[in-house]
Each structure stands twice: as C-alpha cells, then as structure tokens.
C-alpha positions as CSV (number, residue, x, y, z in Angstrom):
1,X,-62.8,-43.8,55.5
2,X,-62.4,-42.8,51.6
3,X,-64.0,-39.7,50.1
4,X,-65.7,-39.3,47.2
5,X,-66.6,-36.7,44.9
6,X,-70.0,-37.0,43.3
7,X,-70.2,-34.6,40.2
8,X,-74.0,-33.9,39.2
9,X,-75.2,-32.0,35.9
10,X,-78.2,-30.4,36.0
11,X,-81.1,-31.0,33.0
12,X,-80.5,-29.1,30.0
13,X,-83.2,-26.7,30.9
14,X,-81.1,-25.9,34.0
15,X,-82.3,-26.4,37.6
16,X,-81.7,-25.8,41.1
17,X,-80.8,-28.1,43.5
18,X,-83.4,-28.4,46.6
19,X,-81.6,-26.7,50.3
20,X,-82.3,-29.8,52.0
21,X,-80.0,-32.0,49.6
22,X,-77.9,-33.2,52.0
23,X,-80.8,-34.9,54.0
24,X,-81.9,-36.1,50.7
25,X,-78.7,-38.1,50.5
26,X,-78.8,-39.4,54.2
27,X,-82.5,-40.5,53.2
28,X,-81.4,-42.4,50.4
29,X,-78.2,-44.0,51.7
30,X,-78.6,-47.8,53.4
31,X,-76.7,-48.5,56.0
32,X,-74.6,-51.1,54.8
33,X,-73.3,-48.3,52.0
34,X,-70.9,-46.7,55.2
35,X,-72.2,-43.1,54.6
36,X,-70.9,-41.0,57.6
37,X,-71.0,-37.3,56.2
38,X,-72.1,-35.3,53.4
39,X,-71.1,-31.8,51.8
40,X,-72.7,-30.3,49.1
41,X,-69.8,-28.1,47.1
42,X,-69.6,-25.2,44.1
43,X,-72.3,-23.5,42.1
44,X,-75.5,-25.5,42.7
45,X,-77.0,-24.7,39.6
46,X,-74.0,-25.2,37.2
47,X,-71.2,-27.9,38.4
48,X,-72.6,-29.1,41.8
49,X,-70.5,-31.8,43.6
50,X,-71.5,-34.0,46.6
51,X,-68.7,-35.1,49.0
52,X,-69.4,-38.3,50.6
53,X,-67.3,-39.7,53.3
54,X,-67.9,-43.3,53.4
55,X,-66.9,-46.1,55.6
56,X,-65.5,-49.4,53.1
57,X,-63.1,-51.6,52.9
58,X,-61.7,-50.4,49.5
59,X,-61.7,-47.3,47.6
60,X,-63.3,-49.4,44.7
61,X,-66.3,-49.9,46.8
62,X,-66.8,-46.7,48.5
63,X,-67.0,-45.3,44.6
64,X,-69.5,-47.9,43.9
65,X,-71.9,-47.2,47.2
66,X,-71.1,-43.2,46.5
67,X,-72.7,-44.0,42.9
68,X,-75.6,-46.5,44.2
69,X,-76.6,-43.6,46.5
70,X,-76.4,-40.7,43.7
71,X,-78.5,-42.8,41.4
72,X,-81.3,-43.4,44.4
73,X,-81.3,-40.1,45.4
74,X,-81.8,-38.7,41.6
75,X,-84.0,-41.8,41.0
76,X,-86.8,-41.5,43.8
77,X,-86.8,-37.5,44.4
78,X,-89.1,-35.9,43.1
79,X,-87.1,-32.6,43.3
80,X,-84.6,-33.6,40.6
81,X,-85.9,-34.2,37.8
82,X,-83.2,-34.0,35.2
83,X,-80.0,-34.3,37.1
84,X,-77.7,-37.0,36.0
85,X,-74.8,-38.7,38.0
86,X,-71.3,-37.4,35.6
87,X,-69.2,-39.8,37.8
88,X,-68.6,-40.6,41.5
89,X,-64.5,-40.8,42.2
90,X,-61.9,-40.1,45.1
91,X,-60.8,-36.9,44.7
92,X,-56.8,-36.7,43.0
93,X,-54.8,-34.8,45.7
94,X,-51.5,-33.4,44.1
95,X,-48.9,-31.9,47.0
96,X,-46.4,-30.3,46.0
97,X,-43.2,-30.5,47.8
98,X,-40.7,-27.6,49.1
C-alpha cells in the first residue's frame, strides 16, 4: 500500500471545498485504481491536500491512479469549479536519527 499526497489549489477567486469531499473521491475512484482510504488535510480553502492510500504494484502507479482520480473528481463535480491538481506524489519522510 503507497500513500500519496494530492495537493489541490483553489481558483483564483478562492473557493471552499464541499464537506463531503471524501465521498466525492470514493465516487470518482474505479476500482481497478486500488483506492482503500482517503483524508482530507490543512486549510481547505488555501493549501488543501488529499491523502490517498492506494493498493499498486509500484509507487509509480499508485501516483498515476492518485492523479487519474484527482482529475475525475475536479473534472465531473460540479462543486469545484476552479480547483486544479498541483501534483500527486508520495510523501518525503525524513527521520532523523539519535
């Protein structure tokens, strides 16, 4: 399982992302993309990022169905209009060590 951080930006004109976002994603998501959870994370209106745990069989290709999801999702609702897809990545973890 691979997460991936999907970083929106809201139109210019600003907007607010709809409550019910994360059923929004599971709506949009096939099932052959692996989706198993989704978080919604930060200020909604400013920097939002999605969290998508995906099932795949590379990183490389949970990015890509994390990105083919995003662009359905701002695509087909409605209750978006505006919001662009900045990128769809795995997280960078730094640990620092004692």
């Amino acid at each position: 399982m691979y997460l991936v951080h999907a970083r929106l930006r809201p139109p210019p004109r600003g907007g607010e992302l709809p409550p019910d976002l994360r059923a929004f994603v599971y709506e949009c998501a096939r099932p052959e993309e692996g989706v198993e959870h989704v978080s919604v994370h930060g200020d909604a209106s400013s920097a939002p990022v999605l969290g998508l745990f995906l099932l795949a069989d590379s990183l490389a290709r949970a990015e890509a169905n994390a990105a083919a999801v995003c662009a359905r999702l701002l695509e087909i609702h409605p209750e978006l209009p505006g919001w662009t897809l900045v990128r769809a990545e795995a997280p960078l973890l730094v640990i620092d060590s004692p």
